[in-house]
C-alpha positions in Angstrom: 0.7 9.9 6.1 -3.4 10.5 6.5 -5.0 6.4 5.3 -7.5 6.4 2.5 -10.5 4.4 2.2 -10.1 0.7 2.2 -6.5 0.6 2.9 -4.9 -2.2 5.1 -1.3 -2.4 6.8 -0.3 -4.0 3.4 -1.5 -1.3 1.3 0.1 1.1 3.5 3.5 -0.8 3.4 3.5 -1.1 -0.7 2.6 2.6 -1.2 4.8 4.4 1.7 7.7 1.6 1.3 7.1 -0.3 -1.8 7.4 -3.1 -0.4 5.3 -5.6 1.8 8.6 -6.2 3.4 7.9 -3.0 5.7 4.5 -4.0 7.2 6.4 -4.7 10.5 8.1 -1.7 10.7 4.8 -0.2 10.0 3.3 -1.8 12.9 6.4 -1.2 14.8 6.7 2.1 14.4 2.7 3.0 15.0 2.5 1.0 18.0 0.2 -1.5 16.0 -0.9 -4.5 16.1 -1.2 -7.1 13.3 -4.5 -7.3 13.2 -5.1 -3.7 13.5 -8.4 -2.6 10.9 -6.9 0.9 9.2 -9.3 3.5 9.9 -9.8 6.1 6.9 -8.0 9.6 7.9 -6.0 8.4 10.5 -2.6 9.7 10.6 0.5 7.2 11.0 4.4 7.4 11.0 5.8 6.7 8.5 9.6 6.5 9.2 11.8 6.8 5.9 14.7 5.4 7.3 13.5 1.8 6.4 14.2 1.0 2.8 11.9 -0.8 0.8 11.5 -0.9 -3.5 12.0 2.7 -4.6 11.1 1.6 -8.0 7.7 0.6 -6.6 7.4 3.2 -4.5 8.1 5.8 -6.9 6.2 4.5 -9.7 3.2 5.0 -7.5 4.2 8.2 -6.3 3.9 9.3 -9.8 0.8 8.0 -11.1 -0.9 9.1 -8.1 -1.8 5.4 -7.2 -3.1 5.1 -3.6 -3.6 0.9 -3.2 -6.4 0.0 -1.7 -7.0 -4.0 -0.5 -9.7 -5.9 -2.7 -10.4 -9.9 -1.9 -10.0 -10.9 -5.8 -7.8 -14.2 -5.4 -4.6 -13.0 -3.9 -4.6 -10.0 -6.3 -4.0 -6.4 -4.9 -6.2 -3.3 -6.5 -5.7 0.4 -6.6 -7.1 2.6 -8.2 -5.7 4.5 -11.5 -7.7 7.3 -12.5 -10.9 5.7 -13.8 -9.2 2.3 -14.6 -8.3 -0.3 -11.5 -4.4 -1.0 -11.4 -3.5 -4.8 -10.4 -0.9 -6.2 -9.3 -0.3 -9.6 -9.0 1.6 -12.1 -7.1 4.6 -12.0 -9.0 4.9 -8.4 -9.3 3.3 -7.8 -12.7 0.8 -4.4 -13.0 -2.0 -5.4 -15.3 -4.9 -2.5 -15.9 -7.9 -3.5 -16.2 -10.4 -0.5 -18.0 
């Protein structure tokens, strides 16, 4: 997978795995480490053996949602067309327009 814009390990882990679970895997797998600052274009393994959420991950999949980290509390944002998609620490997607 090519990163986006803004992206951290996290966001990487939620859309690729759909799960935060994965992030070590992530770093494992990329030869990482955890403090590593994503780079926009750079190309990293993403190795699909390692199951996360596939309800997560699809459901992004789908809507074309690429996360990308935002400091707003301990909320997560991506964006969803025009509108930003958060999710928050339990789980719940709210969309804000």
């Amino acid at each position: 997978m090519i990163t986006k814009v803004g992206q951290n390990l996290f966001d990487i882990a939620m859309q690729e795995y759909g799960s935060a679970e994965n992030i070590v895997n992530l770093i494992q797998d990329n030869d990482l480490a955890f403090d590593y600052q994503v780079a926009a274009g750079k190309e990293l393994i993403i190795n699909n053996a390692n199951k996360g959420n596939e309800n997560i991950k699809l459901f992004m999949l789908r809507n074309n949602i690429k996360p990308t980290h935002a400091l707003f509390g301990t909320d997560y944002l991506a964006k969803y067309e025009s509108d930003t998609l958060i999710m928050t620490e339990d789980g719940q997607f709210i969309i804000v327009t």
